[in-house]
Structures are given as structure tokens and as C-alpha cells.
C-alpha angles and dihedrals in degrees: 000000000000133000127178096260088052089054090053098039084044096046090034094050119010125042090090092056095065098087096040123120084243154118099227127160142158120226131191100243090210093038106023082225107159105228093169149036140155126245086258088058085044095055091047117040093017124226111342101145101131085024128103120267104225094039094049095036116064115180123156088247132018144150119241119214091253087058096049094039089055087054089067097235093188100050097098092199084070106036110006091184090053088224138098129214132215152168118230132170120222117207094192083077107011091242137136113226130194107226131204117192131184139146125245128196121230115185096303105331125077133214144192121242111198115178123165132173127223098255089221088056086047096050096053089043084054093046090050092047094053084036087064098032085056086050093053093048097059091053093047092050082045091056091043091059093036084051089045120097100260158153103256096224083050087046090049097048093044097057098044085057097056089046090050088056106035097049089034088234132170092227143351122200146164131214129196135188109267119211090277083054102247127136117258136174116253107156138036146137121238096030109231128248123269082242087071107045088056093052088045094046085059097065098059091252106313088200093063085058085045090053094043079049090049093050083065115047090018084219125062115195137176123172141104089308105037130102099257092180093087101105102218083052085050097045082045100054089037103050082038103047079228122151094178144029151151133209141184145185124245110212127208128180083351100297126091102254087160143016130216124213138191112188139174153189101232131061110277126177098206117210134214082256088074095038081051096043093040097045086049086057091042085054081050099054090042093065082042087060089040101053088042094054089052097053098042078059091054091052090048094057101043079051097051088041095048090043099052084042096065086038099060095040076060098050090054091057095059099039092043080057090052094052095047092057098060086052089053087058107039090051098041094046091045088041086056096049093039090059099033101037094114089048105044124080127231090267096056101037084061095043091061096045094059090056090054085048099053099040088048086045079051096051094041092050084053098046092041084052086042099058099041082051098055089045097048090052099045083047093232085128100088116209122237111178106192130152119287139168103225094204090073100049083040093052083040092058099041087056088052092051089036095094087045089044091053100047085064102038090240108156113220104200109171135161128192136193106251110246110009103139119183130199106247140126110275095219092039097051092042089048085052093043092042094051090042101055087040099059085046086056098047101041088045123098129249105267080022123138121223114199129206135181143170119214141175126217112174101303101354144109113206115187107184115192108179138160143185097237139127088297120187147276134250085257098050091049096054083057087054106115101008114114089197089062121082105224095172109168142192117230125228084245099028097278115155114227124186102188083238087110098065089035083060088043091059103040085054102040092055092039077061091052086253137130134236121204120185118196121180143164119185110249088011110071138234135270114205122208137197132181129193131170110254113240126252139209109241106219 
């Protein structure tokens, strides 16, 4: 039987309930005519649609639609929800079913609506329902201590406990990357027994063979239903006494830096609702690593820039002392002539002189170093490689230092390979060769030899400037290169050095993609040595 009213209640409401785990039916309110069931109806009382309801539906107890029109249904002071709910037993298939019963309106005519759920069925829906409810609240309480102010290792443990609880594991962990690059573990609740490091020890880390393994397949599984003939996953669950576990990759910056594991005893299957879960915690510590690898950056670098600050604060000192000396000198040695010029004869007029000449050459050399420093670290010297053939600037640089060389009978010899040109930067290489000449002539004897040479080894350019000069010690070697260590030296003709010169060698030599290579022995002399790539020609 179907009128026109039962088509539209049937297309507007129900086509979605035939599917549905459920006892549902329409009745006529007046008639108690069925005009609709589902196909579970179908499949337990038959077809009784046309039929009347309390005489085609028996069930132990039931509510006829006398009974439930007398109840008011509509009026929303008694039942605001204008439905009644109810509890009846079906002997067709011995089950207990949970009923919900109203009235709708269609046009003129009313109906009743009577729809009730296997209990059974109920109960599993509601258990997966807190099962779920129980899921999102550990990550919840997981997002609220990552988000706390913190220490990270609390935040961690803290976390791996919860899980623990909540998901009634064995063990939960975490391993990260070390700095070889090999899987640890760093993290896990409850801590294991001293009886199974050692095991694991054994067996040269098998997390890091589970996180190669991981790299791999990005989900590691053993359970009922996994694959246990992997050996790493054997050797796990053996040397573990483990039946089941699941482990996934954190990720940070895209790549899997750490893994995260659950793991039991007992046989687990675990569902797509715990690699879900686990891989939205996974997402959470990530941003947890994350956050703690920014901010040990940021550590790192309060610490660099505190650190070059009182360095330099240190450097200043020194450099400011050494300032200060050649002064001395210059005003206490003019002070002397201008009083005494009428006293003193030629010979000691230029002897003094000579002093005020080398102490202002001294300042000049210091202030010249000083200023290319200071450009080159605030990077307001711009770099322009270019070709260039290293024996001109050298022999350039040995006929500036000739007349020095001379005034203290040091004897220059040098050779150099014809046609080796490098890519560096002209300025830059003549600043590194000029200092470099100029500390073996000051720290070389009177009647001393100061080699240099220029050699080629595959795609190299080696120039060697040594001398057999006063040389240095263990210790002043250790200050070589340290700008907040005073490495203020004699020459062998009074000279001043400040050790600023090399540190300006070596900042330029590596800014030109070159090495510097400083070899000494006290009473012996150094041999200096830089290295730059020679320069080819690109077909």
C-alpha cells in the first residue's frame, strides 16, 4: 500500500535508514498501517508493509500508538524532546533493543516514527566512541605539556607516560639521530632493566637497524597480522620478549631526524585508529624538537656573540697597548732632540731619528692591518676573484722589502714555476704575501736567508715563504690566531708584532677558498705556507 503522502515521507526521510543496524518502521497514527521499514526490519518480521502494526510486529513488550498518543508527545513541557524512550526484548533473535518512538506531521496526516538499536550493537558504537574520545584526549593532554613552559626532557617524559597509560603499553620510547648519525635511544617510560641494555648493547643498537629499517618503509609494524620474518623486527621482539609494536618517524624540516614506539607484551593488532593517533603525536613532538633545536640555536649564538664581544673588548686592549708604545717612543725620542739639538752631535741626532722612524713605520704597519681587520669583519671589503699569476705580486713584494732586507743583511733568494695563475682576489693575495714577507724579515736575524717558492702539485698552487729565523714556541703558537691573545713580539731588529697581521692572512686566504699552513720551531725559524686552486680555463 502507497499513497502519495507515504512516497514523499519515504524519498524526504528514509532512504538513508535502509541500511541502517536497526529496527525502524512507519506506522499510520490513525490506522496503525506500516508504510515503511528498513531492510533490517525486512530481514526480521518479513514484509509487513500494508499490513497492521500490532498484529505484524511481535515483540514481548511494546507500546501501541494509543498508548503513545495518550502520552502527548507534542506537548514540549512533558517530553521536550517529543520522543519516548524504552527498553523491549525480541524473541525472533533473542536481543534486547533500545527504542525511540515520536510522531511527524506530514501535510494533514501523522505518523509514528518508531526506531530501536540492538543494545549489543549500541554498546560496541558507544565503546568506540569512548574509545575514541579517550584517544583524543591524550593527544589533547600531550599538546597541553608540549605547549607548557617547560623544560623539553620533563615535556618528553611526560608525554611518554601518558601514552604508556592511556594505550596500556609495555614501553614507550623515543630515538633520535646522534651526531654519526646512528639511531639511540634517548627517551622512554618505564625505563628498562639493566638485564636488557646490556642485551641490547650486544647487538651493536638494534634501534639504530630498526631506524635504517624505518628510513625505508616510513612504518614499522609487528603484530598478528605483520610480516615477523624481517630480521631486525625478529632480533627486536626476541631480544625484547615483545609480541607487538608500532613505530613511527618524526619528522623535522622534512627529513626523519627520530622515531617514536609503543610496544607490548601481549598480542596487539594494531588499526589505522593508533597509526593515526601515533603519527598525530609524532606531528606534536616534532614541533617539540623543533622548538627545542631553535632555541638551543639561539643559545649557541648569545653565547658566540657574547663571546666575540668580550673578545674583542679584549683585542682592543691589547691593540690600543700597542698603540700607545710606539707613541712612547716617537714623543720621548723627538722630545729628547728638540731639547738637546744643539748638544747632540750628527750621529746621534740620526740615531735618534731612526728610532722615531721605525716606531712611526711600526705604528703605520699596525694601523694599515687594523683597518683592513675591522673592514673585512664588518664585510665592507668586497671580494673580486679574478686571474691572476702570484710570481709578479710575490717579486713585487720582495723589491718593496729589498731596501729592508738589505739594512739588516738579510739575504731574499725565491723561484718560482713560469705561468701558474690562481683565482683570488689581487688586493687580498698581495695584503697576505706582503704580511707574510714582512714578519720573516722582522723575526730573522741580521746576516739571516728568507726563502720563497712557488710550486704546483695537480690543481694546486703552493707559495712557501720560509726563514731561518728565531721562530716560535709550542705556546706562541697556540696564541697564533686568537685576537684575545696577546701575541706581542720583539723583532730581531726591534721591530713590534702583534700577531694581527697572520690573523688578516688567514681570514683572506680562506675568503679566497685557500689554505694557510704555519710550521715553527724556536731558534730554528717558520716556513709559511698557502695554497690556492689554479685557475682553468672552462672550455
Amino acid at each position: 500500500m502507497e499513497n502519495n503522502t507515504y512516497k514523499n515521507f519515504k524519498n524526504c526521510y528514509f532512504n538513508s535508514l535502509d541500511h541502517l543496524e536497526a529496527i525502524v518502521f512507519v506506522s499510520g497514527a490513525q490506522d496503525d498501517i506500516v508504510y515503511y521499514i528498513n531492510n533490517y526490519t525486512l530481514k526480521l518480521f518479513g514484509d509487513i508493509v500494508g499490513k497492521k502494526r500490532q498484529e505484524s510486529i511481535n515483540l514481548t513488550s511494546t507500546l501501541t500508538t494509543e498508548m503513545l498518543l495518550k502520552m502527548d508527545l507534542f506537548n514540549e513541557h512533558k517530553h521536550p524532546d517529543k520522543h519516548y524512550r524504552w527498553k523491549y526484548y525480541s524473541e525472533l533473535d533473542h536481543s534486547w533493543y533500545q527504542a525511540y518512538d515520536q510522531f511527524i506531521k506530514i501535510d494533514d496526516d501523522l505518523f509514528r516514527f518508531h526506531i530501536a538499536y540492538p543494545i549489543k550493537i549500541r554498546d560496541k558504537d558507544e565503546g568506540s566512541i569512548l574509545d575514541h574520545i579517550v584517544k583524543e584526549r591524550l593527544i589533547s593532554e600531550i599538546l597541553s605539556i608540549i605547549n607548557h613552559p617547560d623544560f623539553f626532557e620533563s615535556q618528553i617524559m611526560q608525554s611518554l607516560r601518558l601514552m604508556t597509560s592511556y594505550q596500556n603499553l609495555t614501553r614507550s620510547f623515543i630515538c633520535e639521530l646522534d651526531e654519526n648519525n646512528h639511531f639511540v635511544l634517548t627517551y622512554q617510560f618505564p625505563a628498562l632493566d639493566k638485564e636488557c641494555i646490556d642485551a641490547f648493547d650486544n647487538e651493536n643498537c638494534i634501534y639504530n637497524k630498526l631506524g635504517n629499517l624505518l628510513l625505508k618503509n616510513h612504518i614499522l609494524i609487528s603484530d598478528s597480522k605483520a610480516d615477523k620474518s624481517i630480521a631486525e623486527i625478529k632480533l627486536y621482539t626476541e631480544k625484547r620478549n615483545i609480541n607487538s609494536f608500532l613505530i613511527l618517524p618524526i619528522y623535522l624540516e622534512e627529513e626523519i631526524k627520530a622515531y617514536i614506539g609503543w610496544e607490548n607484551k601481549n598480542e596487539r593488532t594494531w588499526d589505522h585508529i593508533d597509526t593515526d593517533q601515533l603519527e598525530t603525536i609524532a606531528g606534536v613532538l616534532a614541533n617539540a624538537f623543533l622548538r627545542k633545536k631553535n632555541e638551543q640555536k639561539l643559545i649557541d649564538s648569545e653565547k658566540q656573540l657574547l663571546q666575540a664581544n668580550t673578545t674583542k673588548d679584549k683585542f682592543f686592549s691589547i691593540i690600543a697597548h700597542d698603540l700607545k708604545n710606539p707613541f712612547t717612543s716617537i714623543i720621548g725620542f723627538s722630545d729628547l732632540l728638540i731639547k738637546n739639538i744643539n748638544n747632540y752631535n750628527d750621529e746621534k741626532k740620526l740615531e735618534f731619528l731612526k728610532m722615531i722612524h721605525l716606531s712611526a713605520k711600526n705604528v703605520y704597519n699596525l694601523l694599515e692591518n687594523l683597518l683592513l681587520w675591522s673592514r673585512s669583519q664588518s664585510n665592507k671589503i668586497e671580494i673580486r676573484p679574478e686571474k691572476i699569476k702570484p710570481d709578479k705580486i710575490i717579486f713585487e713584494n720582495v723589491l718593496l722589502f729589498t731596501p729592508s732586507a738589505k739594512y739588516k743583511d738579510i739575504k731574499i733568494e725565491y723561484s718560482f714555476i713560469p705561468d701558474i695563475e690562481i683565482f683570488a682576489d689581487k688586493q687580498m693575495f698581495n695584503t697576505v704575501i706582503r704580511n707574510i714577507i714582512s714578519n720573516a724579515l722582522k723575526f730573522t736575524n741580521q746576516g739571516g736567508k728568507i726563502n720563497i717558492s712557488l710550486e704546483k702539485s695537480e690543481n694546486k698552487a703552493f707559495i712557501i715563504i720560509s726563514d731561518n729565523g728565531i721562530g716560535m714556541s709550542a705556546e706562541q703558537m697556540n696564541k697564533l690566531f686568537q685576537i684575545d691573545k696577546s701575541a706581542i713580539r720583539e723583532g730581531t731588529g726591534g721591530e713590534r708584532g702583534s700577531g694581527l697581521g697572520l690573523i688578516l692572512c688567514k681570514e683572506f686566504v680562506a675568503k679566497n677558498k685557500g689554505e694557510m699552513f704555519i710550521e715553527s720551531n724556536e731558534g730554528k725559524g717558520t716556513k709559511v705556507t698557502v695554497c690556492f686552486e689554479i685557475a682553468i680555463d672552462k672550455q
